[in-house]
C-alpha positions in Angstrom: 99.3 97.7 82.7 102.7 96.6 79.9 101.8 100.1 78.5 103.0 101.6 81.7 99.7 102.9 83.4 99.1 102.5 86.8 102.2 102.4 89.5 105.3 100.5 89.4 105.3 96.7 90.0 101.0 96.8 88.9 101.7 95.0 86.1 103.7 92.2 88.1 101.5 92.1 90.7 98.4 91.8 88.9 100.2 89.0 87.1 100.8 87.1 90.5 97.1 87.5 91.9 95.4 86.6 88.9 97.8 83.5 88.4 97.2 82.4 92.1 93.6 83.0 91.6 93.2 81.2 88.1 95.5 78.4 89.1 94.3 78.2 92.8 92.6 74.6 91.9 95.2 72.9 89.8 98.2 70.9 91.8 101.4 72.3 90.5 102.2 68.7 89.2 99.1 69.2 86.9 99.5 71.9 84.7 100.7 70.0 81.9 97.4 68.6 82.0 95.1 71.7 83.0 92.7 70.7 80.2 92.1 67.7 82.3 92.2 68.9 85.7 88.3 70.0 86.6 89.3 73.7 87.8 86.7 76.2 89.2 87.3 79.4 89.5 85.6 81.9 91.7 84.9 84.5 89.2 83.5 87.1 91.7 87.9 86.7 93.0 89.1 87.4 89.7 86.6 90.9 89.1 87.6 92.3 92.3 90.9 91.6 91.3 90.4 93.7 88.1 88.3 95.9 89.6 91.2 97.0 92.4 93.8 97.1 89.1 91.4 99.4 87.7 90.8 101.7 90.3 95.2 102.0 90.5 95.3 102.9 86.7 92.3 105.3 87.4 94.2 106.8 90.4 97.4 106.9 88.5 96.0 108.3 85.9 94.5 111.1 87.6 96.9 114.7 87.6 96.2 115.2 91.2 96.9 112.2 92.8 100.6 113.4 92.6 100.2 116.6 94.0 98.0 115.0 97.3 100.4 112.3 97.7 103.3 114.9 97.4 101.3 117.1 100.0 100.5 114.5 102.5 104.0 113.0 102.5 105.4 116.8 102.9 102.9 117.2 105.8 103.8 113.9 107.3 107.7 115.0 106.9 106.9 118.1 108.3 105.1 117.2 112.0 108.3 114.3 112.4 110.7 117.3 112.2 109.1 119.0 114.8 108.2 116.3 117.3 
């Protein structure tokens, strides 16, 4: 995602939901002492996280996911003009 695949703001935002997710169990007041802190973390969250991140690089990544998005938003554009 810091190399630049996926879509803008990914990187940020995959940031945010995994730190909510790892963090989710540990008071704010606590982190100093996160070693301490018994913290369990739903592992099954943090895949689906990945997996989702993965599937936006993926779709990114792929030459015509441009051109559909391009051609839906065009169509879209299109029947507003002549409602």
């Amino acid at each position: 995602m810091r190399a630049g695949h996926g879509f803008p703001g990914d990187a940020e935002r995959l940031d945010a939901e995994l730190a909510e997710q790892l963090l989710r169990r540990v008071p704010m007041d606590r982190l100093d002492q996160v070693d301490q802190v018994p913290a369990v973390v739903d592992l099954v969250a943090v895949a689906e996280i990945v997996a989702a991140y993965r599937g936006r690089v993926l779709l990114a990544a792929d030459p015509g996911t441009s051109d559909a998005v391009d051609q839906a938003v065009a169509d879209l554009l299109a029947r507003q003009g002549a409602e």
